[in-house]
PQR file with spaces between the fields and no chain letter, atoms N, CA, C, O and H, PARSE charges and radii, in Angstrom:
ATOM       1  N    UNK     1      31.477  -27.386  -11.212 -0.4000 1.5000
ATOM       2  CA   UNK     1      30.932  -26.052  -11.324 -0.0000 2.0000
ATOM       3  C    UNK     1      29.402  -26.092  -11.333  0.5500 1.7000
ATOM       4  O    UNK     1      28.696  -25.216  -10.832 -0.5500 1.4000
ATOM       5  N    UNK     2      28.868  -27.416  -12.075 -0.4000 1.5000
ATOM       6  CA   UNK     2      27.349  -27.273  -12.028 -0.0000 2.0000
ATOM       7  C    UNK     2      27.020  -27.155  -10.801  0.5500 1.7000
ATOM       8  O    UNK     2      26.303  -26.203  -10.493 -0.5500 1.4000
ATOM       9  H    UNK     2      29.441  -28.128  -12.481  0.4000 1.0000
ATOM      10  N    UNK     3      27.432  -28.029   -9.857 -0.4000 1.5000
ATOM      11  CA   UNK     3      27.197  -28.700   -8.500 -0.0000 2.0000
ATOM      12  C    UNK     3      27.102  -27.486   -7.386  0.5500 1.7000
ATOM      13  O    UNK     3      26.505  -27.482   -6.309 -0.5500 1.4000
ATOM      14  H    UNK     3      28.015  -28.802  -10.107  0.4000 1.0000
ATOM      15  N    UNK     4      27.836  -26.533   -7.968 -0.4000 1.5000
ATOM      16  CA   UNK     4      28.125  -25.492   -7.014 -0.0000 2.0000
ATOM      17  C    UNK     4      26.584  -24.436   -6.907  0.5500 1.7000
ATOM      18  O    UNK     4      25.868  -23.900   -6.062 -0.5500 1.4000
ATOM      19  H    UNK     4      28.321  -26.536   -8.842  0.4000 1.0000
ATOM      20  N    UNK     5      26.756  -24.665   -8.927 -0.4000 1.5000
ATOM      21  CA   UNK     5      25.758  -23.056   -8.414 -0.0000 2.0000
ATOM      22  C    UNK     5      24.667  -23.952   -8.499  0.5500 1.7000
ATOM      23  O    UNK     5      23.769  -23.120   -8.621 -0.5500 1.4000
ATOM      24  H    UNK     5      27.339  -25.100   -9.614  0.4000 1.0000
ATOM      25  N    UNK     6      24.009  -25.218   -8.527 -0.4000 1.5000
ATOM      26  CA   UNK     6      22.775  -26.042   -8.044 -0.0000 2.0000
ATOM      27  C    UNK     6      22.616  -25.850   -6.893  0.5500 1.7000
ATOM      28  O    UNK     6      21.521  -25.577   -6.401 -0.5500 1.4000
ATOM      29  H    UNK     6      24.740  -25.894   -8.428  0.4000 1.0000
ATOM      30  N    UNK     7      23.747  -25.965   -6.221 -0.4000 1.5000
ATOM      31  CA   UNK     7      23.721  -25.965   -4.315 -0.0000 2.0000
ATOM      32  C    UNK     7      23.312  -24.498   -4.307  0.5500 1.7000
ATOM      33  O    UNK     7      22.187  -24.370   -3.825 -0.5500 1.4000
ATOM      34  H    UNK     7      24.637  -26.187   -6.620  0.4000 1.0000
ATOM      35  N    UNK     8      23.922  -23.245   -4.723 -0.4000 1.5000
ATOM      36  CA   UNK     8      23.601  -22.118   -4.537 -0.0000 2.0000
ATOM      37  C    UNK     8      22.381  -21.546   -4.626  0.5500 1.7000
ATOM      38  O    UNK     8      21.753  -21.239   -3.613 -0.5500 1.4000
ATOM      39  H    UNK     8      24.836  -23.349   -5.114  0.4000 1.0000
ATOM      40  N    UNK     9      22.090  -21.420   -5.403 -0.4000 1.5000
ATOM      41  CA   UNK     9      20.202  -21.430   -6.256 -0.0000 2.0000
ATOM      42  C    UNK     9      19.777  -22.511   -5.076  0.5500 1.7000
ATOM      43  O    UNK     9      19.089  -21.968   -4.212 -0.5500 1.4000
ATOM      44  H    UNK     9      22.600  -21.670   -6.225  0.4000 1.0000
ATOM      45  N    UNK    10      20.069  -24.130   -4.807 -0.4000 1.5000
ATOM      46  CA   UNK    10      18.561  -24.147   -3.523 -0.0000 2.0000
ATOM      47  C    UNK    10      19.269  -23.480   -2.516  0.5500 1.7000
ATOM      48  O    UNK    10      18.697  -24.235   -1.730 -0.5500 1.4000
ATOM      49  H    UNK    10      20.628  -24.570   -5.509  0.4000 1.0000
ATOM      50  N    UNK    11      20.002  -22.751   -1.749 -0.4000 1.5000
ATOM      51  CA   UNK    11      20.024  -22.562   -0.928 -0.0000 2.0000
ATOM      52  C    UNK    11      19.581  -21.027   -0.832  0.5500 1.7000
ATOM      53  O    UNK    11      19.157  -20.539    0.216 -0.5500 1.4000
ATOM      54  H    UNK    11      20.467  -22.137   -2.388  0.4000 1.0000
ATOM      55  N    UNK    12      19.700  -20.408   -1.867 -0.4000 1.5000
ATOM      56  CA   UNK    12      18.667  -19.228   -2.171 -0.0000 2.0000
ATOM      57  C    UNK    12      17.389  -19.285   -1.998  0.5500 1.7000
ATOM      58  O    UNK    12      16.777  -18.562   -1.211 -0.5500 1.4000
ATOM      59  H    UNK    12      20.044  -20.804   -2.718  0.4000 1.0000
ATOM      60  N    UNK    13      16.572  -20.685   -3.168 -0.4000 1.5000
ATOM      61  CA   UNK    13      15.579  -20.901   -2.954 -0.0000 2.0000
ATOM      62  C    UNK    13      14.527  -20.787   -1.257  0.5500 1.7000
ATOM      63  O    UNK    13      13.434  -20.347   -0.902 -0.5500 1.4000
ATOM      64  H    UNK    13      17.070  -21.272   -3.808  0.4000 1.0000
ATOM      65  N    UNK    14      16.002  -21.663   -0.497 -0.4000 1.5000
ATOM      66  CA   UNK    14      15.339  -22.461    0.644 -0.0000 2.0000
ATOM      67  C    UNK    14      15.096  -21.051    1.752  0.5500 1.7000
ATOM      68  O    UNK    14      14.157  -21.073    2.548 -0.5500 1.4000
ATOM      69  H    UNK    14      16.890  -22.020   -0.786  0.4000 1.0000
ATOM      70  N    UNK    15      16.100  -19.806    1.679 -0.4000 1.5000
ATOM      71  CA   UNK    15      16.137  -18.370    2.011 -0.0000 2.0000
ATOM      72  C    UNK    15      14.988  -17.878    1.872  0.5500 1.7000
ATOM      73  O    UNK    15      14.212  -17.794    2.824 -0.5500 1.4000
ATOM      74  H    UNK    15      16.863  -19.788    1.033  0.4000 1.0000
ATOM      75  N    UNK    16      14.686  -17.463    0.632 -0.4000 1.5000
ATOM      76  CA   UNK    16      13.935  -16.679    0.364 -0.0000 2.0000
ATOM      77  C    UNK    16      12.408  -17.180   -0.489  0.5500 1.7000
ATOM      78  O    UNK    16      11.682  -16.403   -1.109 -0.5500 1.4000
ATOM      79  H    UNK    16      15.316  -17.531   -0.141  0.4000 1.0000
ATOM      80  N    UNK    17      12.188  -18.609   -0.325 -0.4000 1.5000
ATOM      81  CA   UNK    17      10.566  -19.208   -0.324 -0.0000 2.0000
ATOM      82  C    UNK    17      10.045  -18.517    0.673  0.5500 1.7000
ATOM      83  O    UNK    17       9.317  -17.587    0.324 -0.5500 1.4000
ATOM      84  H    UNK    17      12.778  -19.240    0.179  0.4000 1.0000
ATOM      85  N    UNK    18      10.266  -18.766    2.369 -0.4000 1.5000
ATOM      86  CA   UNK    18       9.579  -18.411    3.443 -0.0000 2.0000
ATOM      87  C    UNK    18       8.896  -17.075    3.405  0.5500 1.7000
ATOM      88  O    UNK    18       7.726  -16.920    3.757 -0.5500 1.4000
ATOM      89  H    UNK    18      10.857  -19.522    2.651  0.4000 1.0000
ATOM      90  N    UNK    19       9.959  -15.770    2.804 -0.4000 1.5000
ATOM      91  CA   UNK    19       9.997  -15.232    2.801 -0.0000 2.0000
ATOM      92  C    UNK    19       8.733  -14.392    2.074  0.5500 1.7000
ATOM      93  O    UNK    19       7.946  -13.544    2.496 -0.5500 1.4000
ATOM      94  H    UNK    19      10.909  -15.896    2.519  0.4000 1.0000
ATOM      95  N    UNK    20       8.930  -15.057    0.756 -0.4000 1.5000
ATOM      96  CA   UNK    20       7.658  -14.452   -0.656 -0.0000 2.0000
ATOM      97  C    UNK    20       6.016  -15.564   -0.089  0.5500 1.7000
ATOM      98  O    UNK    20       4.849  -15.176   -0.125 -0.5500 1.4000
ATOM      99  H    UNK    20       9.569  -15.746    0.413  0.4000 1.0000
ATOM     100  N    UNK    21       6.417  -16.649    0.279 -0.4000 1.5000
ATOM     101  CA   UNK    21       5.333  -17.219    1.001 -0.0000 2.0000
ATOM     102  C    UNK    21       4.895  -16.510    1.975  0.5500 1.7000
ATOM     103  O    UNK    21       3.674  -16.666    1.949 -0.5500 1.4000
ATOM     104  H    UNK    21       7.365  -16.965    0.308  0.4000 1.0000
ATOM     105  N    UNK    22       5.211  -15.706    2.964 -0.4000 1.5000
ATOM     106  CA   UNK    22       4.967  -15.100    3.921 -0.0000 2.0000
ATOM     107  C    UNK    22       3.755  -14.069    3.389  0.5500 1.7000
ATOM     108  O    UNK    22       2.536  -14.084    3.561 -0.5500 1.4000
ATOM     109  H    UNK    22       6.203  -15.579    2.986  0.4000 1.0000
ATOM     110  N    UNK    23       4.570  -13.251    2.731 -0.4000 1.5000
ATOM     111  CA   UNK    23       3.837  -12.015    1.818 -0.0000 2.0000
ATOM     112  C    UNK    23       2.847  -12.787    1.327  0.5500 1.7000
ATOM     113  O    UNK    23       1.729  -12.424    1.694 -0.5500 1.4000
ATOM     114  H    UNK    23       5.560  -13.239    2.591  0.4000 1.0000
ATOM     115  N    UNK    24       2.875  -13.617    0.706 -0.4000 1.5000
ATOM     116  CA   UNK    24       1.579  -13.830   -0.304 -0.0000 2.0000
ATOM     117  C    UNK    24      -0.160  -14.366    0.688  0.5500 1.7000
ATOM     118  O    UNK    24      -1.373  -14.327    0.486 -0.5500 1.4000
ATOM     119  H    UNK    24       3.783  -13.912    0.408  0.4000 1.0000
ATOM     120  N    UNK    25       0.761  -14.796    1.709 -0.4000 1.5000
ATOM     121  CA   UNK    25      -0.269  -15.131    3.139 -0.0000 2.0000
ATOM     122  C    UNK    25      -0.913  -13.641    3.492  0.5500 1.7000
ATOM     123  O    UNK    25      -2.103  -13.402    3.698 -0.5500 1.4000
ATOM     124  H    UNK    25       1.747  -14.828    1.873  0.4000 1.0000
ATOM     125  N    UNK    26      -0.094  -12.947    3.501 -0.4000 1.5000
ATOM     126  CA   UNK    26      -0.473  -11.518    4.152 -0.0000 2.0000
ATOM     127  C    UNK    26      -1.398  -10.161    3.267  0.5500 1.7000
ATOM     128  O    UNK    26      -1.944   -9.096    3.553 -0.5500 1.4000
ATOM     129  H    UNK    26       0.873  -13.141    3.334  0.4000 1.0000
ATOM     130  N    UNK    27      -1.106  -11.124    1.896 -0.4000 1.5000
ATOM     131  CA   UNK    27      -1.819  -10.629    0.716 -0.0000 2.0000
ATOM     132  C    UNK    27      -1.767   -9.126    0.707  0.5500 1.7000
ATOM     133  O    UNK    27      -2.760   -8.452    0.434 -0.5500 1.4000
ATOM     134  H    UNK    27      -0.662  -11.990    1.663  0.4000 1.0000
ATOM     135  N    UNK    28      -0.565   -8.595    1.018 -0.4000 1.5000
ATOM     136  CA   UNK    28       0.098   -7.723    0.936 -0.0000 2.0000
ATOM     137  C    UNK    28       0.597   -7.031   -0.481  0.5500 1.7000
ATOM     138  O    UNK    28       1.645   -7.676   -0.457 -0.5500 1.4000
ATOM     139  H    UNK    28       0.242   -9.142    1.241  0.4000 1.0000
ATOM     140  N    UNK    29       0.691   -6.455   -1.384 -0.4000 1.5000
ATOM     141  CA   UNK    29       0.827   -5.406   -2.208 -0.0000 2.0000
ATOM     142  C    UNK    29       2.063   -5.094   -2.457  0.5500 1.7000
ATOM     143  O    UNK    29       2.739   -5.005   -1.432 -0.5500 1.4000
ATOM     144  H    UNK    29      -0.160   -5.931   -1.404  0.4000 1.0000
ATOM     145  N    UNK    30       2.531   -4.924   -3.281 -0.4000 1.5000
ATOM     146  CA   UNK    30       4.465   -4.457   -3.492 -0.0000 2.0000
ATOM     147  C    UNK    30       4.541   -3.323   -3.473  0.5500 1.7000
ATOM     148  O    UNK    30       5.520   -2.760   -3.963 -0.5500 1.4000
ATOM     149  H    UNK    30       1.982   -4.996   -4.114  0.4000 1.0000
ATOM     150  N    UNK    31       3.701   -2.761   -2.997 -0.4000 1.5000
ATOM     151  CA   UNK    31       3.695   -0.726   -2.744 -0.0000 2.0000
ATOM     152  C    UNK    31       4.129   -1.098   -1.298  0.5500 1.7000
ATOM     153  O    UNK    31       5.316   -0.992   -0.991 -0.5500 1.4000
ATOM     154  H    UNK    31       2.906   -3.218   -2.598  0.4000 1.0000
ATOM     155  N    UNK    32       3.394   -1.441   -0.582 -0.4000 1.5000
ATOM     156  CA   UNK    32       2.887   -1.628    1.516 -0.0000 2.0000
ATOM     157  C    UNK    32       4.533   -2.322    1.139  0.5500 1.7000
ATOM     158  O    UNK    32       5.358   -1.476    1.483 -0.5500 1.4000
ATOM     159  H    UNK    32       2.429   -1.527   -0.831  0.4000 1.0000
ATOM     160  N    UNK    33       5.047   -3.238    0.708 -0.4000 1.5000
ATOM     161  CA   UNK    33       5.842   -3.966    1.641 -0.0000 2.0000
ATOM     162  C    UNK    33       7.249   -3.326    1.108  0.5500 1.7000
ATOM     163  O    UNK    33       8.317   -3.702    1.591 -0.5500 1.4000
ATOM     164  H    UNK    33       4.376   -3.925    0.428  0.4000 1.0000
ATOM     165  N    UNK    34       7.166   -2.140   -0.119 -0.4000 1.5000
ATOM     166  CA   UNK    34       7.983   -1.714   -0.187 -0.0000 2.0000
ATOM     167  C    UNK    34       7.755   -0.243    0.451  0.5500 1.7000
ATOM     168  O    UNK    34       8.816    0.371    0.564 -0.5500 1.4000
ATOM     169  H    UNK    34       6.298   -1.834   -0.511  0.4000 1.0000
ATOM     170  N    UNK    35       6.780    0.354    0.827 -0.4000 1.5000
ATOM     171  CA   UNK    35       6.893    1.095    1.889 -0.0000 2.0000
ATOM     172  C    UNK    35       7.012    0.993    3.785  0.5500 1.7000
ATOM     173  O    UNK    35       7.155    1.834    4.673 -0.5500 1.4000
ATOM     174  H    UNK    35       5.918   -0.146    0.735  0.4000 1.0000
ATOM     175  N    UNK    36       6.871   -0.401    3.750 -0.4000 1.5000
ATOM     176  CA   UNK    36       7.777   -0.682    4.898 -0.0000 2.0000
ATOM     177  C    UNK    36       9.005   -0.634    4.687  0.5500 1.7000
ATOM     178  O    UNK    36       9.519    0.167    5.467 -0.5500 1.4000
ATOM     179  H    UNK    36       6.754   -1.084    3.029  0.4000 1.0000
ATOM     180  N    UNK    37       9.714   -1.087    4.030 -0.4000 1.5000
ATOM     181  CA   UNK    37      10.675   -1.820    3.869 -0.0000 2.0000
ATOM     182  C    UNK    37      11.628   -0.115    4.045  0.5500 1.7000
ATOM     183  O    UNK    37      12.579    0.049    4.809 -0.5500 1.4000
ATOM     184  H    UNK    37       9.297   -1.738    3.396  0.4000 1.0000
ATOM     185  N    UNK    38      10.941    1.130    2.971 -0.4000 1.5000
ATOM     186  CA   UNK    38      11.511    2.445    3.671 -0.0000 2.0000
ATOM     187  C    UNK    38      11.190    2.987    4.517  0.5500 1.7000
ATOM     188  O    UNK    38      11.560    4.158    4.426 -0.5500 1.4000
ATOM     189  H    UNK    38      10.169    0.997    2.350  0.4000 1.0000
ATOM     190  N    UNK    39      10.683    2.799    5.338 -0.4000 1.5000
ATOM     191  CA   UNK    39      10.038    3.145    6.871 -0.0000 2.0000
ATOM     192  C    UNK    39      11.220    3.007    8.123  0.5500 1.7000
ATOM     193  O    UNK    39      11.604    3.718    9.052 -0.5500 1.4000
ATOM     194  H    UNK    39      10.383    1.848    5.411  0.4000 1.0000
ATOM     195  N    UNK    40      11.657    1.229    7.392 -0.4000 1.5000
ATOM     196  CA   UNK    40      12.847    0.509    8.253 -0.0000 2.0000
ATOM     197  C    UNK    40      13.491    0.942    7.931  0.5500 1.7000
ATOM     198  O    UNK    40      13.764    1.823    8.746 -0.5500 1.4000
ATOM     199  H    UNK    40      11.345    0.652    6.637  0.4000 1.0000
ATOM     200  N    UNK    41      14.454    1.021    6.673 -0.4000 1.5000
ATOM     201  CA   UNK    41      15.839    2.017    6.546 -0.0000 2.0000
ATOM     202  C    UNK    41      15.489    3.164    7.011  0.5500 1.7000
ATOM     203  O    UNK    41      16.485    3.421    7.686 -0.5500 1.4000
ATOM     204  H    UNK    41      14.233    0.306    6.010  0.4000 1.0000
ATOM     205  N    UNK    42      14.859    3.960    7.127 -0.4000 1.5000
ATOM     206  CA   UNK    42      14.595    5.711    7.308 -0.0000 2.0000
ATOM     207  C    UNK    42      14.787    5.458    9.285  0.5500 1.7000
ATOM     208  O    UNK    42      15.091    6.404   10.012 -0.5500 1.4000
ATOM     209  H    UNK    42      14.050    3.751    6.579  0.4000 1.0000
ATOM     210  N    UNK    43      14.613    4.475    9.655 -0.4000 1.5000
ATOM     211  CA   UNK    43      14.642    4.336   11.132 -0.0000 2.0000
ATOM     212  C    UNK    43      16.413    4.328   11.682  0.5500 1.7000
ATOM     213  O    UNK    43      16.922    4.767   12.713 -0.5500 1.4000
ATOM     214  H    UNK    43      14.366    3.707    9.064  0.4000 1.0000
ATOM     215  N    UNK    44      17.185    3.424   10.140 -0.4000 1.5000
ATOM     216  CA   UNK    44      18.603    3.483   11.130 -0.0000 2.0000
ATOM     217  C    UNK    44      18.992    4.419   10.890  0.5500 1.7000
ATOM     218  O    UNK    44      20.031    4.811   11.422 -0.5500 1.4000
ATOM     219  H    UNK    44      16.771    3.067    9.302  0.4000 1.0000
């Protein structure tokens, strides 16, 4: 059971590093990237 959710958590990790690394490059704001983020849903 440990083994499982160790594997789970890095494979989360390994998801969503790129991701918050990205943003922090772009030095972007949690207002902007959460008003994209409804910009994109409001589009489908």
């Amino acid at each position: 059971m440990v083994a499982v959710f160790l594997g789970a958590w890095a494979v989360f990790g390994f998801v969503t590093a790129p991701i918050v690394l990205r943003r922090m490059a772009r030095r972007e704001s949690g207002s902007r990237v959460a008003a994209r983020k409804d910009k994109a849903i409001q589009q489908w």
